[in-house]
N, C-alpha and C positions, 0 to 999 in steps of 0.2 A: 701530406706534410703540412705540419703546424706553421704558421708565423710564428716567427720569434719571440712578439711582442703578445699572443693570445697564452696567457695561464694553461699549463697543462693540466692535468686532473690526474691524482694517483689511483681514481678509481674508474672500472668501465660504467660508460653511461647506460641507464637504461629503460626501454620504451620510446614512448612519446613519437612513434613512427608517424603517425596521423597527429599530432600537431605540426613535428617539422615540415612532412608534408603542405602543411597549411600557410606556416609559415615563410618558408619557401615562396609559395603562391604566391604570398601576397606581397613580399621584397621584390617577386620576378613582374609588378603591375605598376606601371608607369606612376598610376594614379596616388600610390602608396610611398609617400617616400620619409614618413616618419609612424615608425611603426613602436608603440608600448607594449611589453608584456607587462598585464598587471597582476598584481594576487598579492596577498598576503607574505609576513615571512615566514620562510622554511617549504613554499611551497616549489622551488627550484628553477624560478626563473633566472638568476645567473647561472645555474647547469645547462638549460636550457636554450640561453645566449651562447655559449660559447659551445655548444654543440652546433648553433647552427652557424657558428663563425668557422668550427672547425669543415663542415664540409661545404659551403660556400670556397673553401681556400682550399681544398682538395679539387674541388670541380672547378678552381682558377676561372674561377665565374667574375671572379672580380677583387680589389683590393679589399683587405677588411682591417680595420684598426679597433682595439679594444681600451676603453677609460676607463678604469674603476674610480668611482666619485664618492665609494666608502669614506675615504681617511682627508676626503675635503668637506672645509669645516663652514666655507662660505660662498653663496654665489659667484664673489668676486672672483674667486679660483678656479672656476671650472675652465674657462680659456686656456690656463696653465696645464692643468691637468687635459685638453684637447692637446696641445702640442705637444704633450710629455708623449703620449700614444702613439700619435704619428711620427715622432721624433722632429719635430719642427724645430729648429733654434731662433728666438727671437735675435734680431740684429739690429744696431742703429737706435734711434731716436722714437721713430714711430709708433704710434700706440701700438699693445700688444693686443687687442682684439684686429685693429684695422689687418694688421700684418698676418693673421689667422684667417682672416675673411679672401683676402688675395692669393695664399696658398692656398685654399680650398676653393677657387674661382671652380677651377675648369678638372677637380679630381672627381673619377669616378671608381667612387669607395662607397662600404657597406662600414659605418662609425657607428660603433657599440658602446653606449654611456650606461654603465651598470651603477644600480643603485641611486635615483636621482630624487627618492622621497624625499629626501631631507635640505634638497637644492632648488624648491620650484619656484623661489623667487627669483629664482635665474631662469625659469622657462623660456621670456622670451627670446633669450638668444639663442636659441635652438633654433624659432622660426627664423630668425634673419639670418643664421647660418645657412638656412633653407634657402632662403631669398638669393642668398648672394651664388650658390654655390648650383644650381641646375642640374647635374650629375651626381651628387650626395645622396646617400639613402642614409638616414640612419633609424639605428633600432636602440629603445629604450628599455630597460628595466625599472620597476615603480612598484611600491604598493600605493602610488596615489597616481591618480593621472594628470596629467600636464595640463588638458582643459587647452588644449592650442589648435586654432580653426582645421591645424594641416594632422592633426592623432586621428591615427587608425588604433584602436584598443584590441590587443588578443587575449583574452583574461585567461589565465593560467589556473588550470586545475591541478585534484591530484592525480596518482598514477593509478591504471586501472587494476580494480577490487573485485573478486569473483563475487558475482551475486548471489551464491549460496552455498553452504559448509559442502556440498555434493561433489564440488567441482574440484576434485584433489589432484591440481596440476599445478604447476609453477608458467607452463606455457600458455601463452597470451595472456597474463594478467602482470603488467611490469610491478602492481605493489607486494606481489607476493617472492616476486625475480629480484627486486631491491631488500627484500628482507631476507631474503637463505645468504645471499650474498653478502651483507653483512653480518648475519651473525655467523658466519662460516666465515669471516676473517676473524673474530672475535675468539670463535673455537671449532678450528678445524672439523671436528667431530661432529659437528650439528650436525642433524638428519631432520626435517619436519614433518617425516612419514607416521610417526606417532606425536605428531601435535596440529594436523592441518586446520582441523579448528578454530585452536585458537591463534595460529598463524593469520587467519583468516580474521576473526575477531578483530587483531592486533588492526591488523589495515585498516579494517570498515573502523575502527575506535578513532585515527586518524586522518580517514577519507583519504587513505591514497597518501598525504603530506610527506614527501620524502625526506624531510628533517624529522619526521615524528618516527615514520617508520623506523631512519639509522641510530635515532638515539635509544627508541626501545630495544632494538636488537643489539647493539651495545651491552644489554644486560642478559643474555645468553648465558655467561658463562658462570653466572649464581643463580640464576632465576630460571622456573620452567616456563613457557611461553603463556600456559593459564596465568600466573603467577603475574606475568607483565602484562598481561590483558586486564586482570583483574586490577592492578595497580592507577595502571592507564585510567580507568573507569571512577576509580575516585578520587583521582586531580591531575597535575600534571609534574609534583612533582619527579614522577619515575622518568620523566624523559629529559636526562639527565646525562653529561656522558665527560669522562675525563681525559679522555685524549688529547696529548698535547699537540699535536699538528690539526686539529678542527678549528677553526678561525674563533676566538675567542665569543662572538658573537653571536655564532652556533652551539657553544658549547652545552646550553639547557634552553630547553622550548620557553621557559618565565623570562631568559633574556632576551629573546626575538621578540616576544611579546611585548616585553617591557619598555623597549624603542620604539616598536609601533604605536605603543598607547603616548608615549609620551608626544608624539607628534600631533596628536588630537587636542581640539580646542577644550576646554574644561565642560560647557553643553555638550559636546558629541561624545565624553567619555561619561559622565552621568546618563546622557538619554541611551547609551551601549550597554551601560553597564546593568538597567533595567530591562532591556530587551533580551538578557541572558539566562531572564527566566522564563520563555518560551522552547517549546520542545516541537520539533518536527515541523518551523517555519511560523509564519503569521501573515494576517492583511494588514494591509495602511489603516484600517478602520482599530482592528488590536493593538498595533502601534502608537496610536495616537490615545486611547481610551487606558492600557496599561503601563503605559511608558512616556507620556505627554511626548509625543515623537513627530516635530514636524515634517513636513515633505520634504523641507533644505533639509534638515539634519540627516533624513535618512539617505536623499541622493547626497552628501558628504560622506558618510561612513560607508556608501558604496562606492562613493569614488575612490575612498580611501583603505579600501577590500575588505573592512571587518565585515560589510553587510553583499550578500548576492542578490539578485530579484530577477525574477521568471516572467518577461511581459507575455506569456502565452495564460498565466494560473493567476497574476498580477499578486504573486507572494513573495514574502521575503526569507532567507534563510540564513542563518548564520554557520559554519564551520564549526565544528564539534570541538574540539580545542581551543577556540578562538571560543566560543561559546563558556566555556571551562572557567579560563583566565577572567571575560565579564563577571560571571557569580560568585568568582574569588572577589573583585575588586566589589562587588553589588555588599556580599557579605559584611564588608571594612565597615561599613555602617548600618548595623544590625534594624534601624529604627527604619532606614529606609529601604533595607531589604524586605521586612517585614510590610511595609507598605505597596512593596511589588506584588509579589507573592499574591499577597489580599486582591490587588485589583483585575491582576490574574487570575484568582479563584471564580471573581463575582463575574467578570467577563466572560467566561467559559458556562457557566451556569446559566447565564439570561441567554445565552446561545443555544443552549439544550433545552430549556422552558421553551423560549421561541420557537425552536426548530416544533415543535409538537403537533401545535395545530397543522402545519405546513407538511408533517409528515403524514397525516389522516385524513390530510384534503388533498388539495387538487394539485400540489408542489413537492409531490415526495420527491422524486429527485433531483432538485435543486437541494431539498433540506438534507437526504442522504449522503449526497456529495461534499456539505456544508463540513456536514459532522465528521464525514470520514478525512477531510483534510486536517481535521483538528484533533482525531484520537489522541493522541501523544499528547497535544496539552489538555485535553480532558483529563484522563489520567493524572496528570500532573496535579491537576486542579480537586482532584478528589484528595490526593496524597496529601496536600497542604490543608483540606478541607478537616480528615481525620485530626489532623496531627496539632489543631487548631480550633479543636471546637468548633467548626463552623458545617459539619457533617447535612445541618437539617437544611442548609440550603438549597441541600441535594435531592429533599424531596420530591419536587416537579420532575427535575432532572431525569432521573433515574429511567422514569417514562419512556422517553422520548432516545434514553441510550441501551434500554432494552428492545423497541421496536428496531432501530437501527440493525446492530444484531441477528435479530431472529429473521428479520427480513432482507438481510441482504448476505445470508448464508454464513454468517460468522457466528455460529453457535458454540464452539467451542471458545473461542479468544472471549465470545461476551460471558459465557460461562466463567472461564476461569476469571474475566475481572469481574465479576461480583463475589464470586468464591474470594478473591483475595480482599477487598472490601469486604466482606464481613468476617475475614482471620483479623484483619485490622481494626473494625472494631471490637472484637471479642479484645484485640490483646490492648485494648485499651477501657476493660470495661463495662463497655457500651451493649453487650448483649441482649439487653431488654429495651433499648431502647426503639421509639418508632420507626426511625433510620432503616436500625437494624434488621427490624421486620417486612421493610419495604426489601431491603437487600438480596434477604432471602426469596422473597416473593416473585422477583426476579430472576434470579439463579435457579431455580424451580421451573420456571415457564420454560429457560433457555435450558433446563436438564430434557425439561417434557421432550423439545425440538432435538434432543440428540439424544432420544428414546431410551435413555436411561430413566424408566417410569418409577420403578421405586427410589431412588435417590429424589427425584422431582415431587411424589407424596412426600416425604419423609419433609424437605424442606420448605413444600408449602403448607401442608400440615402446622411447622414448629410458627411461620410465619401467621397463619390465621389465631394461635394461640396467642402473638401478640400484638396483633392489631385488631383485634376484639377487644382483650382488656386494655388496651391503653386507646381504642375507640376513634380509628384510622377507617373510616370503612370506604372511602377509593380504595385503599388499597386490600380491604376485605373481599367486596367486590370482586379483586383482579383472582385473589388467590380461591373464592368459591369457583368461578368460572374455569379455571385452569386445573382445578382439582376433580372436576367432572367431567373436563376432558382429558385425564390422564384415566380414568375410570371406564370411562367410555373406550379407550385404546386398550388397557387390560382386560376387561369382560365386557359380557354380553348382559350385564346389570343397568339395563338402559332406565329404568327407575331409578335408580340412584343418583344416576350421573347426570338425570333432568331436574330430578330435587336443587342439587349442587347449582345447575346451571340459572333455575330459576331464583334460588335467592338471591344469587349474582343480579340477575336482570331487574329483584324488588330495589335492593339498594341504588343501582345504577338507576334507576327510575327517580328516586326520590330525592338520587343527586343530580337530576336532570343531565346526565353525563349522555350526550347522543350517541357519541362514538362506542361509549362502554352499552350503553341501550342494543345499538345495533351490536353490535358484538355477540352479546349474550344471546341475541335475539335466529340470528345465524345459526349458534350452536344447538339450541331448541331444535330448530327445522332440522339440523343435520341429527342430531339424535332420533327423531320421529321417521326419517327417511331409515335411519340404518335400522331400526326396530320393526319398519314395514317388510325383511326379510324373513324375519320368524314369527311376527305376530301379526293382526290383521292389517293386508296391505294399504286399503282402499281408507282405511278407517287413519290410519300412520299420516299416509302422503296425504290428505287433506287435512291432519292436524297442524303437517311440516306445513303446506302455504302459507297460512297466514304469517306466520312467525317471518318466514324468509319475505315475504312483497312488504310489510313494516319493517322488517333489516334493509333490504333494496330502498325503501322510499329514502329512508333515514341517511344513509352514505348518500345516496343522489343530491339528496337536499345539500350536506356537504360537500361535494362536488369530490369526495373520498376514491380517489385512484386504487390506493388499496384496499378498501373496504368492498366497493364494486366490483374489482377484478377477483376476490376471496369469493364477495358469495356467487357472481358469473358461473363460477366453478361449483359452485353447491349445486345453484340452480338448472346448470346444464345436466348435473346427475339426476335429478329430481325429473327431470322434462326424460331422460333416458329410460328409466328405470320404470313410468308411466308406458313410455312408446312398449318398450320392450315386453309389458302386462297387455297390455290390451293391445299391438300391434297397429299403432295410432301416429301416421306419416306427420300426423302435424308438430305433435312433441316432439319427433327426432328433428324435425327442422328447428323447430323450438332449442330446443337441446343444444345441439349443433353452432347457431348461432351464440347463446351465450358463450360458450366453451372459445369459439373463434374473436369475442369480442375480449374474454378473458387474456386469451392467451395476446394479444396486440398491445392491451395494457402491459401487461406483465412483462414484454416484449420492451416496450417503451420506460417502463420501471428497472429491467434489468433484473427483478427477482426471479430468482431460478428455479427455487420449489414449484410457485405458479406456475410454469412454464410448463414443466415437469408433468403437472397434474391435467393442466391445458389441452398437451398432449395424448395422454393418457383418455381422456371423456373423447376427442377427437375419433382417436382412434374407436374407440367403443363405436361410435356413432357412424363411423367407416365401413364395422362389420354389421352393424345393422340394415348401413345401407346396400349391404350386398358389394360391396368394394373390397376386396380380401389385400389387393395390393396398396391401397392407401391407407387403408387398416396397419400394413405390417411398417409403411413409412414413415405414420406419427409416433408408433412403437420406437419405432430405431431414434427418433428422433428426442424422445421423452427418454428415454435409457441411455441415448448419449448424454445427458445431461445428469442424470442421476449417477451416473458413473463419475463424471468430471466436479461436484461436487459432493461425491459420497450419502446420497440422499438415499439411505438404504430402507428407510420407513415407503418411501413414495414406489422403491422397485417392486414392491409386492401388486399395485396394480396394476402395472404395466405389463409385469409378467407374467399376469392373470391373462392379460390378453393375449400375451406369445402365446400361452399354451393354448387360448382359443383358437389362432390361427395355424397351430402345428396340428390340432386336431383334424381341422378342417384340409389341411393339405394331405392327411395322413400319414404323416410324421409321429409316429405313437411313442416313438421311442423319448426324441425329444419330449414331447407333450409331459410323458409320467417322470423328464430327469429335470423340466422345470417346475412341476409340482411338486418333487421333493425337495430342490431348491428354496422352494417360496416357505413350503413345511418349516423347513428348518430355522429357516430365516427369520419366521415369524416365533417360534417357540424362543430363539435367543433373544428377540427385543420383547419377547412377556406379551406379546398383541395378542386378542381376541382372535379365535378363530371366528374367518366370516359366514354366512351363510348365504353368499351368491355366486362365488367364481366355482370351477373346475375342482379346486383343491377339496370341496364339502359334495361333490357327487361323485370323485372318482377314490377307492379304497386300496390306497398304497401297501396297505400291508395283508390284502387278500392274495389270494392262490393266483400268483400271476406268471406267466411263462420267465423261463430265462433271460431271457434280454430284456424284458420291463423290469427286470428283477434288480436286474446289472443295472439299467437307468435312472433305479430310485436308490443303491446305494450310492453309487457316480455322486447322483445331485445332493443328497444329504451328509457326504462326506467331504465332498470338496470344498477348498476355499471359496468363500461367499464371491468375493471381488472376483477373483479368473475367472470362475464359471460364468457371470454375469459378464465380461468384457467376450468371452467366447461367442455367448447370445447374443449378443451386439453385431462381433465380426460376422456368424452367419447370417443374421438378417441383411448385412449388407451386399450380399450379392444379387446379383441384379433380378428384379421381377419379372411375373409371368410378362409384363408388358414390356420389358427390356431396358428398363428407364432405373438405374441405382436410387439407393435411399440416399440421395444427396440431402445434406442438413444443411437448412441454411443460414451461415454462419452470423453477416449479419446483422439479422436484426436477434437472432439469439444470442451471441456474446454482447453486442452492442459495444464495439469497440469506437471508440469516436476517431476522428479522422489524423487529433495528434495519436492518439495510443498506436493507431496501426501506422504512422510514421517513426516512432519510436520499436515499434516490432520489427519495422523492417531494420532500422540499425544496429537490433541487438541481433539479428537475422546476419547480417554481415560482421558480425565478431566485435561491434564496439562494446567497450565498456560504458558501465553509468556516467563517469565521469566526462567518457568521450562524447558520448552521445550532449551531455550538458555543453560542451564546448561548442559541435557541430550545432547544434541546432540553438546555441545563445541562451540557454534557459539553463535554473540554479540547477545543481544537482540531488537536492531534496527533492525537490519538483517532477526529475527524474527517476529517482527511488519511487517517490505515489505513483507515478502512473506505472511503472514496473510491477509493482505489488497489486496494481489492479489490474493489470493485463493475465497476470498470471491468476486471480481470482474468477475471471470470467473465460479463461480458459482451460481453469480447472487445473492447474499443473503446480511445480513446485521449486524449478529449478530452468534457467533460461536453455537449457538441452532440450528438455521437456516443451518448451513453450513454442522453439525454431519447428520441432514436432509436430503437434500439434495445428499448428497455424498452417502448414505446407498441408497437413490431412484436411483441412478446410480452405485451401485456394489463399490461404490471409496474404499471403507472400510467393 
């Protein structure tokens, strides 16, 4: 049963089980006896006060009285408006605070002031209503906070948003349970079984905000939910709604907005209004460098909810709508929008130039993590770049945001943005330009890495055609280099592909470029080793030395993490590939060691391929040593990883060695149904057949019994990915010595110690939003490490990821 005097609501509430929980807690703590909800408007903290007035007053926990401080216009009023609540009648002469302070002596009540942003020069009387009154709790509503010694702050998010279009349920996520609900008042007939998507869209466009959500749902019954999603996404006017019983203040998201901004000093809505051309958060250093944004101004606009901040990430984030309405108001004056924009551009640029050096030395991830926090305004910053003539500043750039990419497994995302960079400047043009041809030369390397080889010649081909004649040669250089290891991946033409490699390394010499020196220098050695399988051995492998101990010197001297841990891995094959000729215990130790010192970097870097291949020379070096079951657990453990990011180039040698150890267990059947697998495998990404594994001495399509017959159609018929997740699960049964291929998780995923606190809450069913409340940090902050946990977990959907983490002990 309601009080009297608490507003009822025509609609059912919904969610927020784990905040009222929370807050609950914190009413029921001696300690706590003025408590703000803050947030912005529309994000439901008056729903959320008077839900927890409602069941406070059903568990006759205590009295509760509710003030709405909306329709008061001055400080001086809020006294009246307290008495009006409690039903107090003023009497007599006496002042009317005194006589408010004497009735509230000795009540023990839970007093609800909704809406007190616009009254904070009356905040003190709150604290002396505190003072006077020992048994009072009250609870605030605010988008600003009070700033009074005795506030406890609950910052109010929005409602939880499935993390991914997969998850097609309305259960456990309140923003999709507030959205069918209202648009199924709107029009009975909604169903969102053919629209979960962009149901889903609709909310994340929103973050949850339960006024953005009712107002887009509101248009239901003209619009398909693409259609509002799509609306949504290019301003705000769609969220929009005519109802006449919706509190007129409610009635369009520009009017919530509109009160809030107006409450803002004229600095805090200029230094806002620039900060609204950031995407996916920023640091206090971007703040202040693109938005002249003091440290007051910005703890002000977070006090006063437009701005969020993460002290675990020390970034700031802004609400995606709240975000909207700033570049609406940035826009009003086009001269000094255009000045944001700009300082945006240049800021983002001298971050990618920087990050360079620190990515090819001794600071890769610190620089990788720099850049991955800032993707979204990279992007950004290119888009204003095109659109602006300012494209060539992107030269440097480009570098330093294609290594990102290739090295930290996002080949396809870094693909598709250079792909979209050079439609962009095609439709502006700019085809021939230097830009252009660096674009390409990039989108080429990142094709090479996602073994689409002829798409990868075709575009570094067009790119060498024009930065010869317009006489770019870094970036000639990158593309001879790249083009003789795409050569070297499709044939056995190891002449060609050392011509290619070596005039890569004449250029880079003359451009004293060390990092591209060694580079080049690598690729030599690795060619001369792969050619010592068919042509003279002895004569190959002491060509490869030198090339690779002057690539080793060269990264060492740069203190290069990843340069060292690339060639580790050359050189451990090099040292193997010796032992394994002349039968020479000291190269496999030799061997050995690099490959374990590779694989610890790589470990430490987080790159997955490394790892991958690490694994792979490990295990080699396993079954040399007469170890068949350690052999078969760097196997499992390199395959777990090529499975988890689809590194379908790297399974071919790993799987070379299954088949060496099914041979050896005599397993034949297996043996010829993973050499048909590898077969095939290799014929679909165009590879070279090799001339050292199992696949070049055993003849899959000779006079073979029945059952090899059946194991090599099996393996060349079936899907690539099952077949290889099956080889996986049998290796995982336990070895001759009875010890499982446990993988260890890790220093393989390298999850840091917030991500796996953040796994475990999405583990217990929180949302993004929730987990940002529980643990005080923004909820962008939350989406990044989400997005990275699920990157080094290999997965795609937080089902998959609860999965996953339980299959390696994470939780």
């Amino acid at each position: 049963m309601v009080a009297p005097d608490i507003p009822t609501q025509a609609t059912p509430f919904v969610g927020r089980d784990e905040e009222l929980a929370r807050i609950s807690a914190l009413l029921a703590d001696p300690a706590c006896r003025l408590l703000t909800l803050l947030g912005p408007g529309g994000i439901g903290k008056t729903r959320l006060a008077l839900e927890v007035a409602r069941r406070e007053t059903e568990r006759n926990a205590r009295e509760v009285r509710f003030a709405s401080l909306k329709p008061i216009g001055s400080p001086d009023h809020i006294v009246l408006a307290i008495a009006e609540a409690i039903g107090f009648p003023f009497a007599g002469a006496e002042d009317a605070k005194q006589q408010l302070f004497n009735h509230l002596e000795n009540k023990r009540a839970l007093l609800i002031l909704d809406n007190f942003e616009h009254l904070l020069d009356g905040a003190a009387l709150v604290s002396e209503i505190l003072s006077r009154s020992p048994h009072l709790v009250i609870l605030v509503t605010s988008r600003e906070r009070l700033n009074l010694l005795e506030e406890w702050v609950f910052e109010v998010g929005g409602l939880q948003v499935p993390a991914d279009d997969t998850q097609m349920s309305i259960n456990g996520y309140s923003a999709v349970q507030l959205f069918v609900q209202s648009a199924t008042r709107v029009r009975p007939t909604f169903s969102p079984q053919d629209e979960w998507a962009s149901v889903i869209e609709i909310c994340r466009l929103v973050e949850g905000m339960p006024l953005g959500i009712e107002l887009a749902a509101s248009w239901v019954r003209t619009l398909s939910c693409r259609e509002i999603a799509d609306e949504i996404g290019r301003g705000l006017d769609i969220l929009t709604t005519s109802a006449r019983n919706m509190p007129p203040q409610h009635r369009n998201m520009r009017a919530v907005l509109n009160y809030s901004w107006d409450l803002l000093s004229d600095d805090e809505r200029a230094v806002f209004s620039r900060l609204s051309v950031f995407r996916g958060g920023f640091t206090r250093d971007a703040a202040q460098n693109v938005a002249d944004a003091s440290l007051l101004t910005l703890e002000a606009l977070i006090d006063k909810s437009w701005l969020r901040h993460d002290p675990g990430s020390q970034r700031y984030d802004i609400h995606e709508l709240l975000r909207q309405y700033g570049e609406e108001r940035l826009n009003e004056d086009p001269e000094a929008a255009h000045k944001a924009y700009d300082r945006h551009c240049t800021y983002y640029v001298r971050l990618l130039e920087q990050s360079w050096l620190r990515l090819i030395g001794s600071e890769y991830k610190a620089a990788y993590n720099a850049i991955e926090a800032e993707v979204e305004n990279i992007r950004a910053s290119w888009n204003w770049a095109v659109r602006n003539n300012r494209e060539d500043d992107f030269h440097c750039a480009f570098k330093s945001l294609w290594l990102f990419y290739d090295s930290g497994n996002r080949f396809q995302e870094g693909e598709q943005t250079f792909a979209d960079a050079a439609s962009e400047l095609r439709a502006a043009g700019k085809d021939n330009s230097v830009i252009y041809g660096r674009v390409l030369a990039y989108q080429g390397a990142l094709l090479y890495s996602l073994d689409r080889i002829s798409e990868s010649k075709a575009r570094l081909e067009e790119s060498l055609e024009i930065v010869q004649r317009l006489e770019d040669p870094d970036v000639m250089a990158f593309d001879l280099l790249e083009y003789g290891m795409a050569i070297l991946f499709e044939s056995d033409n190891y002449d060609l592909a050392r011509s290619y490699v070596e005039q890569s390394l004449a250029i880079y010499r003359d451009l004293e470029d060390q990092w591209g020196i060694a580079y080049s220098l690598q690729w030599l050695s690795i060619i001369y080793v792969y050619a010592a399988d068919i042509q003279d051995f002895e004569h190959n492998m002491q060509q490869a030395s030198p090339y690779a101990e002057e690539s080793l010197a060269i990264f060492q001297q740069m203190g290069s993490q990843w340069g060292i841990a690339s060639l580790g891995n050359h050189l451990g094959i090099h040292a193997l590939s010796l032992s394994e000729h002349f039968n020479s215990p000291a190269e496999l130790e030799r061997g050995k060691r690099f490959a374990e010192e590779s694989l610890r970097i790589y470990q430490e870097t987080g790159i997955q391929w490394g790892m991958a291949l690490s694994y792979w020379i490990l295990s080699w070096a396993a079954e040399l040593s007469g170890d068949p079951d350690e052999a078969r657990r760097f196997v499992y453990e390199g395959l777990s990883i090529v499975l988890k990011y689809r590194l379908w180039r790297h399974a071919y040698y790993l799987l070379s060695e299954v088949a060496e150890i099914y041979l050896r267990q005599g397993e034949t059947e297996r043996t010829y149904g993973v050499l048909a697998m590898m077969e095939q495998q290799r014929r679909k990404l165009g590879q070279a057949k090799d001339n050292w594994s199992l696949a070049t001495k055993i003849d899959l399509d000779g006079d073979l019994p029945p059952n090899l017959r059946a194991a090599v159609v099996r393996g060349r018929t079936r899907d690539f990915e099952t077949a290889l997740r099956e080889v996986v699960q049998h290796l995982s049964v336990p070895f001759s010595n009875g010890k499982p291929p446990v993988p260890h998780p890790e220093p393989l995923d390298a999850l840091s110690e917030r991500e796996l606190e953040i796994l475990r809450l999405v583990a217990e069913g929180m949302s993004n939003q929730q987990i940002a409340d529980h643990m005080v940090i923004a909820l962008g902050t939350v989406k990044t490490h989400v997005h990275n946990i699920y990157g080094k977990l290999g997965v795609e959907s937080r089902t998959q990821a609860i999965a996953r983490a339980r299959e390696l002990n994470l939780i």
